[in-house]
Wavefront OBJ file of the C-alpha trace (Angstrom):
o trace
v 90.930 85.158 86.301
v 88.692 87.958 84.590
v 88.633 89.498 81.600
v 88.132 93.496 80.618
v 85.386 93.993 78.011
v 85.437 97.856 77.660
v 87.763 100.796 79.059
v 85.275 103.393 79.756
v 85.724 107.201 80.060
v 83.910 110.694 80.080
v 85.258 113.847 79.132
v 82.696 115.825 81.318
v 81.128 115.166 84.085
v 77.415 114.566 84.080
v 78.007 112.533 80.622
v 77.578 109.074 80.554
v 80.996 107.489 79.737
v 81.684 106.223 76.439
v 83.616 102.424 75.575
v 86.796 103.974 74.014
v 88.499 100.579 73.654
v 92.096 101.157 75.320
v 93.556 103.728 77.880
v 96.670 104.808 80.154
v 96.071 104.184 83.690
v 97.731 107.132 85.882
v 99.252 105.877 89.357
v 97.691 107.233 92.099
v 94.662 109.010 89.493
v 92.642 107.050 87.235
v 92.335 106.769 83.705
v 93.860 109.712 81.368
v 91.045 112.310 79.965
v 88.052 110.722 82.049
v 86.191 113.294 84.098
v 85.926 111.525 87.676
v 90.185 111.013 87.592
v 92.109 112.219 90.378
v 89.119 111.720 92.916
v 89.100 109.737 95.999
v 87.308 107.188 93.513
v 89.652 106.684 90.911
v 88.449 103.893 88.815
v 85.252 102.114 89.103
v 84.688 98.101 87.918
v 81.366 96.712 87.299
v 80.771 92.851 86.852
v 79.669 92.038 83.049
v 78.027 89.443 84.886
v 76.171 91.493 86.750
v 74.939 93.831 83.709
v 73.903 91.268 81.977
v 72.001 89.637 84.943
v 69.797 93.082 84.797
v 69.381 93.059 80.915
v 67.045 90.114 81.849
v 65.302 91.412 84.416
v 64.635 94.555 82.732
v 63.421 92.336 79.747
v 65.424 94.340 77.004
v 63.512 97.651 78.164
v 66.794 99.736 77.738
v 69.686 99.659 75.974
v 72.759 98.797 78.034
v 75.973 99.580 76.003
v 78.967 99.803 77.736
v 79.731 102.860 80.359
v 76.220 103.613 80.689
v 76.595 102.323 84.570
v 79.543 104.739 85.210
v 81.875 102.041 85.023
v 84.903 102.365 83.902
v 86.089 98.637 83.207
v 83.262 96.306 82.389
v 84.784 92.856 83.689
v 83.887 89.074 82.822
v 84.591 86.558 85.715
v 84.483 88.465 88.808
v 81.883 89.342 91.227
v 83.813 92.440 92.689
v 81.245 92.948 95.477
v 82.398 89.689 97.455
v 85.857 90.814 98.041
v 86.797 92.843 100.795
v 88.579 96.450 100.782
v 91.788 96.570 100.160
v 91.868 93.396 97.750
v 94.534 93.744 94.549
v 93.824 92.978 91.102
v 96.844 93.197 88.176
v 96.586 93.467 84.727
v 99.724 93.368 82.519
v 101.837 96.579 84.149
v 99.053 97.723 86.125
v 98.344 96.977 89.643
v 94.851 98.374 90.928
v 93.725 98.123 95.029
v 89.855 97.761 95.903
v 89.249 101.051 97.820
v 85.133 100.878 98.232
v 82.166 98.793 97.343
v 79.078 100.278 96.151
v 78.422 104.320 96.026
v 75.117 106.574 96.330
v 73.190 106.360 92.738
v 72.040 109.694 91.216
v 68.919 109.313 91.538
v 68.138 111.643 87.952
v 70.348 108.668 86.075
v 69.375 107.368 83.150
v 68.729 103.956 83.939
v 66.918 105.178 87.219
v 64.633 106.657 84.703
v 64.212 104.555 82.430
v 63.746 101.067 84.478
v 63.901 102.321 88.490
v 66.867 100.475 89.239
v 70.615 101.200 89.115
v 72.815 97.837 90.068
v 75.891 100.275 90.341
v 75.087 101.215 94.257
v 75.407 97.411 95.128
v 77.333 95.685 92.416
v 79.794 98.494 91.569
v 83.359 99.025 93.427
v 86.063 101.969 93.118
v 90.266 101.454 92.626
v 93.167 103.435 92.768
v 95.963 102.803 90.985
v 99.039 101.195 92.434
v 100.686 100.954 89.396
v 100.141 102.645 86.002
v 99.972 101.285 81.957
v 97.666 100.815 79.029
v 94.468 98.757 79.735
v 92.519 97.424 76.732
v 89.284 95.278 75.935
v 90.017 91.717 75.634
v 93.324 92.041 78.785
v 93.240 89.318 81.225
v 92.616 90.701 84.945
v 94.095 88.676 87.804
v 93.004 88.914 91.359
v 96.245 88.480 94.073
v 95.526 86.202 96.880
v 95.327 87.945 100.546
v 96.263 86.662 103.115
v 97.389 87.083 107.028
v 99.944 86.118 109.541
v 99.957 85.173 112.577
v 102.488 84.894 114.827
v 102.484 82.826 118.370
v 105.015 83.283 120.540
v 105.300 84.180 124.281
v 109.008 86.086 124.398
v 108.318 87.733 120.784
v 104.625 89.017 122.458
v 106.482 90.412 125.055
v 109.359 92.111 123.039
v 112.220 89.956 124.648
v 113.209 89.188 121.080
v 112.416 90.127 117.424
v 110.458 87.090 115.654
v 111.867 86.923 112.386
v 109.299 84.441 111.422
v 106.839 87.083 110.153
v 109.098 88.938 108.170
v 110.096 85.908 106.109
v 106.770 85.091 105.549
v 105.706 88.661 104.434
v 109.096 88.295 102.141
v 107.826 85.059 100.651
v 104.167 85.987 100.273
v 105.104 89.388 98.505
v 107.647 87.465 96.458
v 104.235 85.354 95.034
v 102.210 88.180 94.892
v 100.215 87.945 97.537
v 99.070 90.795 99.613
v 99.338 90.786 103.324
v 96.554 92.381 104.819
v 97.869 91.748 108.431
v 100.901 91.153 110.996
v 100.152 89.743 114.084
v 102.084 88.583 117.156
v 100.223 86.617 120.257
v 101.513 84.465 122.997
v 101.193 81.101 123.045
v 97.542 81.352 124.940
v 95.400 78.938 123.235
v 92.101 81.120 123.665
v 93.726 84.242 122.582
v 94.676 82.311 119.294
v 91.206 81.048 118.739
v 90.045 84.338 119.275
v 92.436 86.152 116.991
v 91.689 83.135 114.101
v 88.061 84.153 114.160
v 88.221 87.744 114.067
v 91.055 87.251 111.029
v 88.925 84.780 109.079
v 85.454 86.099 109.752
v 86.579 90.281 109.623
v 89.677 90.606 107.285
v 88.303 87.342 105.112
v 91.876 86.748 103.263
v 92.036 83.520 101.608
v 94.699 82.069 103.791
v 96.192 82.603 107.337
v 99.698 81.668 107.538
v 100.484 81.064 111.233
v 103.905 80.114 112.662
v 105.069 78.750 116.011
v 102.942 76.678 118.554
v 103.288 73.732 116.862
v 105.748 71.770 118.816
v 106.159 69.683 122.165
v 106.506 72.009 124.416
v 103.279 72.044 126.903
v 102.811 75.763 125.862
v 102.826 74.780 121.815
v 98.456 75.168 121.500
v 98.504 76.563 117.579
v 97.166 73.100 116.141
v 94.537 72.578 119.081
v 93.529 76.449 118.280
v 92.838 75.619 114.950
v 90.544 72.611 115.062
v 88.651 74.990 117.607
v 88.005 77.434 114.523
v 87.845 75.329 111.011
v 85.047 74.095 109.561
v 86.478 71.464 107.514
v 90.300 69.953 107.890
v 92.727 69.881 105.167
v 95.145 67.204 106.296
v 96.839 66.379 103.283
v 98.459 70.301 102.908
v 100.181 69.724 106.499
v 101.470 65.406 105.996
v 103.029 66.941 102.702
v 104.867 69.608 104.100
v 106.025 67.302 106.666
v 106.954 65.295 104.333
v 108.914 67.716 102.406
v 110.544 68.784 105.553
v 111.726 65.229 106.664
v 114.060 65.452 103.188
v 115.790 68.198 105.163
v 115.419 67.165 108.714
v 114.226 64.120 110.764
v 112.877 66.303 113.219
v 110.335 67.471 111.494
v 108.746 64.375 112.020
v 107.784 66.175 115.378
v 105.966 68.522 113.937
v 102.196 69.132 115.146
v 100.917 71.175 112.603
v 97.392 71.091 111.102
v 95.515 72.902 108.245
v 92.012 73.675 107.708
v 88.868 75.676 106.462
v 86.816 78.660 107.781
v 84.378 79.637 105.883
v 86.523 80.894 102.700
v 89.579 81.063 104.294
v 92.197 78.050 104.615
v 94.683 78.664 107.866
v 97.878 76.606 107.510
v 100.406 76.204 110.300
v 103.830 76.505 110.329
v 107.151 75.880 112.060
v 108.219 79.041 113.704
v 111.740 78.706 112.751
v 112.453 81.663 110.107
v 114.370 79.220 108.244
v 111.812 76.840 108.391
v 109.273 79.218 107.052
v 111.415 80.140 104.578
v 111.959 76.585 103.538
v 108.243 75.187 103.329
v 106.738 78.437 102.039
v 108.813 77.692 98.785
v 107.482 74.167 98.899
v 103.706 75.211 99.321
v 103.050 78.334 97.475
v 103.245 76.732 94.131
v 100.418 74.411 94.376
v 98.462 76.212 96.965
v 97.138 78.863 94.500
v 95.370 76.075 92.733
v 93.520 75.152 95.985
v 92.651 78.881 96.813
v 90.906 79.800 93.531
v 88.889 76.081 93.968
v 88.167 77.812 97.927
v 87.335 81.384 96.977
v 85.099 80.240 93.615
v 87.065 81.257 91.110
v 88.799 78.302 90.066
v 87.706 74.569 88.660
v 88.285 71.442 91.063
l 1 2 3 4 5 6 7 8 9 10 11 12 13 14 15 16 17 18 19 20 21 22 23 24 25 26 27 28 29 30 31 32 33 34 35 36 37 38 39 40 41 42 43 44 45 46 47 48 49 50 51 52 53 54 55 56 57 58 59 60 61 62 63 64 65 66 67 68 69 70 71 72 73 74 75 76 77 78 79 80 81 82 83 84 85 86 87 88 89 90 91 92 93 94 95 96 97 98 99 100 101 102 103 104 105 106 107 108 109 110 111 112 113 114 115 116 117 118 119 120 121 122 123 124 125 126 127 128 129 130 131 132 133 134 135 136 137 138 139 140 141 142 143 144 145 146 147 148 149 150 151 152 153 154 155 156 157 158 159 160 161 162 163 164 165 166 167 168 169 170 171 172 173 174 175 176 177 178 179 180 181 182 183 184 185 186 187 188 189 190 191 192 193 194 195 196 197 198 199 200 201 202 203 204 205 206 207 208 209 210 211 212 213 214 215 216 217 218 219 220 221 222 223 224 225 226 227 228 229 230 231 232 233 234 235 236 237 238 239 240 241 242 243 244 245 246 247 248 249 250 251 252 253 254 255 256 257 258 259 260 261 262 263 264 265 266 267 268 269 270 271 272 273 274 275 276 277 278 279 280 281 282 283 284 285 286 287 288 289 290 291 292 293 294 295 296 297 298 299 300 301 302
């Protein structure tokens, strides 16, 4: 969690833009009466972190009020940069999406001028609005988890049926407030899983892959073997309690093979591939998980 230190705006363009406190974030524009609203880049965020990281490099040789980066929200607690495209972050009514990291600097900027450095080509990212209201200095700013799913099963790959696994899990993530950056279906082929896990985890970077199916008896079930192929570190205790949970409904999810672990920054976490399964232990784990995800990503305290 974050928090906005100035709301930032220009009347003109080719004016450095001025802390005005509080503003009205237009869906699908940027914020009312600044100058760069209504372009591709609709609202820009720069890490407070990160400004005041260069006040001490630059040894107090220019004054760095608020704006004079081209931001337009100057945010505590985040370090936009890390966070890939397409990332959400909500504060109060409004609902902002991560649309590009970094820009060109002018080079005839003021700072450039002054001190021969700009940290808004490197540090800065752009927004559009997903959802409109009134920002102010001082509003808390909330980043929604990503994550993907993946789906492994050999008739649903080959369109003899419809999984319905997916869509319940896209229905409970969305319910959370999570953001699903991607829908996949596979067969059961254990390489082709591995494969897909690494290109998820190392190219889309959500913080968790929710897979379902392939966790069972059946000779063809290879999603927990695909798994420990791809984590780094194992993080048993998320799949014995959902087993657990599950054996208050049924005893046969004692049978379950499912395993959990880390890549890099991203947990994967199998699941049954039952819809009503999914449904059932998605309302069990989401609750806690977010907990473990901030610890994960950096953002939260063990």
């Amino acid at each position: 969690m974050g928090r906005i230190t100035a709301v930032c705006i220009s009347e003109k363009k080719g004016t450095v833009k001025k802390n005005v406190g509080s503003c009205r974030l237009i869906e699908d524009f940027g914020l009312e009466n600044d100058a760069h609203a209504g372009s591709t880049r609709q609202v820009s965020l720069l890490s407070a972190d990160q400004v005041e990281a260069f006040r001490k490099r630059s040894q107090g040789a220019v004054d760095l009020p608020p704006g004079i980066f081209g931001e337009n929200l100057l945010v505590e607690g985040f370090d936009f940069k890390t966070y890939p495209v397409g990332t959400r972050f909500r504060t109060g009514e409004v609902l902002l999406e991560l649309t590009q990291i970094g820009k060109q600097c002018h080079t005839g900027c003021e700072i450039m001028k002054k001190t021969g450095e700009c940290i808004m080509p490197h540090e800065g990212v752009f927004a559009r609005v997903l959802s409109g209201g009134v920002v102010k200095a001082g509003d808390e700013l909330t980043r929604m988890f990503n994550a993907a799913i993946l789906v492994a099963s050999d008739r649903a790959s080959r369109g003899e049926y419809t999984d319905e696994s997916g869509p319940a899990l896209r229905k409970a993530l969305e319910a959370a407030d999570y953001r699903v950056c991607s829908e996949t279906i596979l067969s059961d082929d254990e390489d082709g899983l591995v494969e897909a896990l690494k290109r998820i985890a190392d190219e889309e970077r959500p913080d968790v892959i929710f897979t379902s199916g392939g966790t069972g008896f059946s000779l063809r079930d290879r999603m927990p073997e695909a798994t420990k192929r791809v984590i780094d570190r194992e993080a048993p205790g998320i799949s014995e309690a959902v087993r657990a949970y599950s054996m208050t409904i049924t005893k046969k999810a004692m049978l379950s093979r499912a395993t959990s672990g880390m890549r890099g920054r991203t947990l994967i976490v199998n699941l049954p591939g039952s819809p009503k399964a999914v449904r059932e232990c998605m309302e069990f784990l989401l609750p806690p998980l977010a907990h473990g995800l901030a610890i994960l990503s950096g953002e939260g305290d063990a």
